[in-house]
C-alpha positions as CSV (number, residue, x, y, z in Angstrom):
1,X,249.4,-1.0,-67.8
2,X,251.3,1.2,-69.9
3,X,254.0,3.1,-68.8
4,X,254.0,6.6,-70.1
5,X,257.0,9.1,-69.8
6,X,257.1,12.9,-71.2
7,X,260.5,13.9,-73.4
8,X,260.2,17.2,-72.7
9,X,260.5,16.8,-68.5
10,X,264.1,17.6,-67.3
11,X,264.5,14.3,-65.7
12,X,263.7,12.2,-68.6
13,X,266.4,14.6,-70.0
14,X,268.6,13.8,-67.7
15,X,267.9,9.7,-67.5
16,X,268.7,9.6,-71.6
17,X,272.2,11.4,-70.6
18,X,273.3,9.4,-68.1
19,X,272.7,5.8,-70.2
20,X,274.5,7.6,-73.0
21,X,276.6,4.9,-74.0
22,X,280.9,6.2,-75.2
23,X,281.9,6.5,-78.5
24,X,283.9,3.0,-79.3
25,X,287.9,2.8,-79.5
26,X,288.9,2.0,-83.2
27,X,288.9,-1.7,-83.6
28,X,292.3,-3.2,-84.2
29,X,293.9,-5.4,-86.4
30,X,295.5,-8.8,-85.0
31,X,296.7,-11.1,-88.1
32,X,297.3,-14.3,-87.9
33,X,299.5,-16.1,-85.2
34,X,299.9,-12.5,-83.4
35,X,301.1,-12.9,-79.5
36,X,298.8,-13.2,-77.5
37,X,298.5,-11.3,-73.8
38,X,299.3,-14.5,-71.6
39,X,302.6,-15.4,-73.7
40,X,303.6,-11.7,-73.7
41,X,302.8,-9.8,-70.2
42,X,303.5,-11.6,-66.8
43,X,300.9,-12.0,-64.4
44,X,297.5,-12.1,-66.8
45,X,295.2,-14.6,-65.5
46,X,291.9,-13.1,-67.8
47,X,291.6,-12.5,-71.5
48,X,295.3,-13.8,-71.8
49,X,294.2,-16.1,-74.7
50,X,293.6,-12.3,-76.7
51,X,296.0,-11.3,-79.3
52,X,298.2,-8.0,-77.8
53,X,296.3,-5.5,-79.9
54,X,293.0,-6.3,-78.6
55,X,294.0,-6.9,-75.0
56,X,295.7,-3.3,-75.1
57,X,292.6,-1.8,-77.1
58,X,290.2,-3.4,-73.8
59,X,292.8,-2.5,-71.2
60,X,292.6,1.3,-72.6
61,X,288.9,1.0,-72.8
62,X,288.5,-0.3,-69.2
63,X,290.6,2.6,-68.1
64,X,288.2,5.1,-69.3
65,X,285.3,3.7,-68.2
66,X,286.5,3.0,-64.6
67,X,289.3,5.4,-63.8
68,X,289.7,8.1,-66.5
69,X,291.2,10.6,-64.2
70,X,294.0,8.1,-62.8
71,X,294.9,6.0,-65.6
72,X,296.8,2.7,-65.5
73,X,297.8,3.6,-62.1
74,X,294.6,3.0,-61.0
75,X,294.9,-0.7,-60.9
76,X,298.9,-0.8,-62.0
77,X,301.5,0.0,-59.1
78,X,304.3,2.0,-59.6
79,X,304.2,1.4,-63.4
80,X,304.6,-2.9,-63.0
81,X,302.3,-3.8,-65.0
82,X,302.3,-7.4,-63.4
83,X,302.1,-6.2,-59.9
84,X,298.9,-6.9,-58.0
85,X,300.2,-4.9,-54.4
86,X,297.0,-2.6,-55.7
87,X,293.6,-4.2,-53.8
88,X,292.4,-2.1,-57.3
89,X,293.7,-4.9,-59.5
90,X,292.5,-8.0,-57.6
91,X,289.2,-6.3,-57.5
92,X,289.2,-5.1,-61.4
93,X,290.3,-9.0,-62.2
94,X,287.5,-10.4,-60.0
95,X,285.0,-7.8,-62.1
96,X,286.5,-9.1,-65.5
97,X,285.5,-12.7,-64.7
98,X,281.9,-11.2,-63.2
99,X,281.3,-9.8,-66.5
100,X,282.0,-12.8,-68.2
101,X,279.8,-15.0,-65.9
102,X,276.9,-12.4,-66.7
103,X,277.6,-12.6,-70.4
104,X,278.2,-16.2,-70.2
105,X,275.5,-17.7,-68.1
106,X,272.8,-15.2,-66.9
107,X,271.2,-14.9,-70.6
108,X,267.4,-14.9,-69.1
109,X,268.1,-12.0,-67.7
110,X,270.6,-9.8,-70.1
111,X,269.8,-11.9,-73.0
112,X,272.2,-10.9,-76.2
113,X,272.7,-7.3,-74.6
114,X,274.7,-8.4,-71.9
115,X,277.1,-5.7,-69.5
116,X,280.4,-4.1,-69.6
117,X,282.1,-2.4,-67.5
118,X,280.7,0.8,-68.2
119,X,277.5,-0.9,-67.7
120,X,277.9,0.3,-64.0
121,X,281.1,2.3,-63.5
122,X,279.6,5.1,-66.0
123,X,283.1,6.4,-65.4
124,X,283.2,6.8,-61.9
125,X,286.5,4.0,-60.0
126,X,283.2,2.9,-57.9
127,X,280.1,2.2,-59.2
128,X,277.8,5.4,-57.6
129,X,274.8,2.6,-57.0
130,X,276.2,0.3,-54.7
131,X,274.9,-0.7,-51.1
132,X,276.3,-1.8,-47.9
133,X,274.3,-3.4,-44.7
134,X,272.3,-0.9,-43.0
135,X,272.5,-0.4,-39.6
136,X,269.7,1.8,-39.0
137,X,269.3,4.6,-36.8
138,X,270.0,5.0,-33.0
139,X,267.1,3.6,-31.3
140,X,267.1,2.7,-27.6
141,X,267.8,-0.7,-26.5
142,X,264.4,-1.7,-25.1
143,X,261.8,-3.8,-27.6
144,X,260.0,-0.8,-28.0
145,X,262.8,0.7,-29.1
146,X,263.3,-1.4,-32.0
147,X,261.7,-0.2,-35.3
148,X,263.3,-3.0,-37.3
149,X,264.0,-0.3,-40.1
150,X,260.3,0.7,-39.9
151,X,259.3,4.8,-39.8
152,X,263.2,5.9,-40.8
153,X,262.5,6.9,-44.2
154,X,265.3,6.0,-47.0
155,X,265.9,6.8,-50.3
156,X,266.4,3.1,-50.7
157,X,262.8,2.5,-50.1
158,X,261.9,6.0,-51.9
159,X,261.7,7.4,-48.5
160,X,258.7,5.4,-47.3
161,X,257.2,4.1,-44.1
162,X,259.0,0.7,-44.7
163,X,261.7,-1.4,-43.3
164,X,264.6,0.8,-45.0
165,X,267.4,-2.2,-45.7
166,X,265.3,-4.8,-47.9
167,X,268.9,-5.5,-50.2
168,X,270.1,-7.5,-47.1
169,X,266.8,-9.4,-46.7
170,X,266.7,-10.2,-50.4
171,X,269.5,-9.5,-52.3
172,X,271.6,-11.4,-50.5
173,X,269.9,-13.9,-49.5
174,X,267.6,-16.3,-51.1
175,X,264.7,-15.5,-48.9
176,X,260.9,-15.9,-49.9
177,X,259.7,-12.8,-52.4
178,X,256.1,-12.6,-51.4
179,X,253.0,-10.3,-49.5
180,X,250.3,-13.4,-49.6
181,X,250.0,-16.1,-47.2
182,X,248.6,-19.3,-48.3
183,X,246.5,-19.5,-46.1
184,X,243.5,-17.2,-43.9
185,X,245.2,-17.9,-40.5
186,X,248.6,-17.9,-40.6
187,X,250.9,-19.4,-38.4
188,X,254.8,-19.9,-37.9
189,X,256.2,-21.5,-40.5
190,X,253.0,-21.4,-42.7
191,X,253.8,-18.3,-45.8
192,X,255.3,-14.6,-45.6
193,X,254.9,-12.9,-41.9
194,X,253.5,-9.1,-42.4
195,X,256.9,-7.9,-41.8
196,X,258.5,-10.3,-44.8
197,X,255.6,-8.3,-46.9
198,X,256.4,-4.8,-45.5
199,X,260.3,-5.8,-46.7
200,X,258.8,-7.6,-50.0
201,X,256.8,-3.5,-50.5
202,X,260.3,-2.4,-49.9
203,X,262.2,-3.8,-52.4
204,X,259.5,-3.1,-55.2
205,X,260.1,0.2,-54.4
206,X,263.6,0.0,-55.0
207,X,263.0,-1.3,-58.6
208,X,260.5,1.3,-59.2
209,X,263.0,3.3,-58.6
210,X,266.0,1.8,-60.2
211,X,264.2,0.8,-63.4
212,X,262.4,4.3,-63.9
213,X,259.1,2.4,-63.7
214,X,255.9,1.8,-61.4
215,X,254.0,-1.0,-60.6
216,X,252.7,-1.6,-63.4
217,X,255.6,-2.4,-65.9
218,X,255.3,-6.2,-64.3
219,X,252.3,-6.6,-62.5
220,X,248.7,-6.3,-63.1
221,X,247.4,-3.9,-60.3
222,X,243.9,-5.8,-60.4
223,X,245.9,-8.8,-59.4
224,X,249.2,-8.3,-58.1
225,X,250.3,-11.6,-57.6
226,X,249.0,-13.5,-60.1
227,X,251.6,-14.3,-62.9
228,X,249.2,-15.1,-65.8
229,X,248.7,-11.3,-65.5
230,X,251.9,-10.6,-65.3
231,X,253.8,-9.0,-68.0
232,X,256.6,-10.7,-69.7
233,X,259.4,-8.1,-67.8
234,X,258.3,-9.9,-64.7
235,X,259.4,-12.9,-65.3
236,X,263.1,-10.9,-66.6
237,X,262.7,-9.6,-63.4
238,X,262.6,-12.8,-61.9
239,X,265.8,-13.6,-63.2
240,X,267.4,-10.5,-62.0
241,X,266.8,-10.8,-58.5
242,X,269.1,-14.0,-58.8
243,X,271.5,-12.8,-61.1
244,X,272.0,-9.7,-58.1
245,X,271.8,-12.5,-55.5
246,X,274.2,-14.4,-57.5
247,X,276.8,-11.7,-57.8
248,X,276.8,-10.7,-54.3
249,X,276.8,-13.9,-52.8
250,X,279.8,-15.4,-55.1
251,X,281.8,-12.2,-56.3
252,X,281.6,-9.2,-54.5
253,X,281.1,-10.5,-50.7
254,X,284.0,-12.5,-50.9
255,X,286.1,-9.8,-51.7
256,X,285.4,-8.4,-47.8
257,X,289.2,-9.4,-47.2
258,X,290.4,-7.7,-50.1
259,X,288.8,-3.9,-50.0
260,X,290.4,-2.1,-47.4
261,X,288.7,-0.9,-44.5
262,X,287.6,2.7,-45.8
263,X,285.9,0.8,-48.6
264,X,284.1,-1.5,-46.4
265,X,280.7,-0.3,-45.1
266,X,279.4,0.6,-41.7
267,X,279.1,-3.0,-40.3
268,X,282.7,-3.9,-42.2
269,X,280.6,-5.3,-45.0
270,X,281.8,-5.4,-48.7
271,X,280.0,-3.2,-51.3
272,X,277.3,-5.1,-53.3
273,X,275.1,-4.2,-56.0
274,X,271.1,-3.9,-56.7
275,X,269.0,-3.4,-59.2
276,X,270.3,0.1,-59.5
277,X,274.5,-0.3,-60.3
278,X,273.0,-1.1,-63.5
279,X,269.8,0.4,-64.3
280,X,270.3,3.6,-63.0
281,X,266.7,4.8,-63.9
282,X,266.8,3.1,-67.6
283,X,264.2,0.1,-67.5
284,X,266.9,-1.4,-69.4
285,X,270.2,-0.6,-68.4
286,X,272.1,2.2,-71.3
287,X,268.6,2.3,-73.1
288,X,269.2,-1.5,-74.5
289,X,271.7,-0.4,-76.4
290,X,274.9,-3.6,-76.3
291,X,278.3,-2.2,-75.9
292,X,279.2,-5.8,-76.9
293,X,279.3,-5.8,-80.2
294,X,282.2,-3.0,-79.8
295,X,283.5,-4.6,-77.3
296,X,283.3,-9.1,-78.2
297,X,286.1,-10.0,-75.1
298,X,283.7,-9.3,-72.5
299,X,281.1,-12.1,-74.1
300,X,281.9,-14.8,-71.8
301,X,281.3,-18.0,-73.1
302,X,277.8,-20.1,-73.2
């Protein structure tokens, strides 16, 4: 059950470079009874209780890891600062208190690590893992027709024979994880269908994939479904599915209204995350390595 990885490959080369966490800003000094961001600047709903320096040292810090090549104007219209006319703001806001709530109150899953930012942007305005309802191929309109995402390989499901959209099954919904039925026969209502477990194969594909794993990291391949030989990361895995579930459900679909329609996907769905806006290969997300310390405003509370 080990997982076993060689330095000298390219891609493991390339996986350490791309969860290269940035050098820190200089830390600031706020003495006692400095102004703080809510009293100073209009308009700051979030970290307004920070002194000035280390709202400005975070706001400079955000900029590069979201929008280095556009600067404030990324979020800031026109140069007003208090302005939200940019959908980019609302958005960035919504994200600040996301971050927090993650920090704050998903510690099963992130534990003292917790995200930034940078966790997912990696400095790119929109994280480059991000998903949107699949509408599947053309298929004619007859039953036999329908596939129901079967046979159209993906690179979501790592471009197997299985239903190619499993985020929207399970990452969106809470919806049964499972392959095994409890019992020999089954029947409607009675345990997971054989296209729940084709859906269930897909998503485990995804997290091999997004966590730079196989199988094995949680499961014991003798016994897959058997938790007592499990490994501990299933049980963080656990957790991670509802933390993504979470997020999607009470964050980023909400914000449907807000993106505008070239941001919206296919279906006119809002972008949502997976395993992968984080991971991105790393079976933990930047190597393990916190940003928080550098960076103690994005803690949340607990």
């Amino acid at each position: 059950m080990e997982q076993v990885t060689n330095p000298r490959l390219a891609s493991v080369q390339e996986q350490l470079q791309l969860n290269a966490i940035p050098a820190p800003l200089p830390k600031v000094d706020s003495p006692e009874g400095s102004a703080l961001a809510g009293t100073t600047f209009k308009n700051v709903q979030v970290l307004k209780d920070l002194p000035v320096p280390e709202f400005l040292r975070l706001m400079t810090a955000i900029t590069t890891w979201v929008a280095p090549v556009q600067g404030c104007s990324y979020c800031h219209a026109g140069g007003d600062l208090a302005s939200d006319a940019l959908y980019t703001k609302v958005v960035a806001r919504r994200m600040l208190q996301m971050t927090a709530h993650i920090n704050g109150d998903w510690h099963a899953h992130v534990g003292t690590t917790g995200v930034t930012c940078f966790s997912c942007h990696r400095g790119h305005n929109v994280p480059e893992q991000i998903w949107y309802t699949n509408p599947g191929p053309e298929h004619a309109s007859a039953v036999a027709g329908n596939k129901r995402g079967g046979d159209a390989p993906s690179p979501a499901v790592r471009l197997a024979a299985l239903p190619n959209d499993p985020f929207a099954t399970f990452l969106e919904d809470p919806r049964e994880i499972s392959v095994i039925s409890a019992t020999a026969l089954r029947q409607d209502g009675m345990g997971p269908s054989i296209q729940q477990a084709e859906q269930t194969y897909g998503l485990m594909m995804h997290i091999t994939k997004a966590l730079g794993v196989n199988c094995t990291f949680c499961h014991n391949s003798r016994s897959f479904f058997d938790w007592d030989q499990s490994t501990p990361q299933r049980a963080t895995a656990w957790y991670g599915i509802r933390l993504v579930r979470d997020l999607n459900q009470h964050y980023l679909t909400p914000l449907q209204h807000t993106f505008p329609a070239e941001r919206l996907g296919p279906l006119g769905d809002s972008p949502k995350v997976n395993c992968a806006t984080c991971h991105q290969g790393a079976s933990k997300p930047l190597n393990g390595v916190s940003m928080l310390p550098d960076y103690p405003e994005l803690r949340g509370t607990r």
